[in-house]
N, C-alpha and C positions, 0 to 999 in steps of 0.2 A: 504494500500500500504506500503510496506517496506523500509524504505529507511535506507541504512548504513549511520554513522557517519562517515563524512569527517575529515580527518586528515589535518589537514594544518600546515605549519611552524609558522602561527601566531601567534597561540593557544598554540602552545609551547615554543616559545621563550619568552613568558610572562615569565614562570616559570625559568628562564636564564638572569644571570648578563647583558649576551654578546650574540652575535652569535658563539663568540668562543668555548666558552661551552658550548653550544647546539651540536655543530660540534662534538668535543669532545667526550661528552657523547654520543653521537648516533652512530659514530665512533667504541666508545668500545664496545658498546649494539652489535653493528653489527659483529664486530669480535669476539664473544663472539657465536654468533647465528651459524656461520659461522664455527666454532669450533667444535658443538656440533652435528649441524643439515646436514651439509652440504649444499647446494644451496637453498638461500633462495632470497625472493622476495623483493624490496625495501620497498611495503606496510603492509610486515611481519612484518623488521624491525621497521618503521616508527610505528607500532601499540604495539610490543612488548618495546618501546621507551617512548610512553605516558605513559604505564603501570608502569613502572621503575621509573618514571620520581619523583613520590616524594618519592622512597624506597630511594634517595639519600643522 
């Protein structure tokens, strides 16, 4: 059976001072996606977000 990895705020907010810079960074990730790709999904962002998350 296949199951996708769930994305949760938990899991990422470890890797963050705060929630602010979580917000932040996700923030820009998303306007950035938003830029390039045109309309895109919050689970797009939220995934292209973890990816990023220690290129920082």
């Amino acid at each position: 059976m296949y199951t996708e990895k769930k994305l949760t705020t938990e899991a990422l907010r470890k890797k963050f001072k705060n929630n602010f810079n979580l917000c932040n960074f996700s923030i820009h990730v998303g306007q950035e996606m938003l830029r390039r790709e045109g309309g895109v999904m919050l689970h797009d962002i939220l995934k292209k977000v973890e990816e990023r998350v220690d290129e920082r």
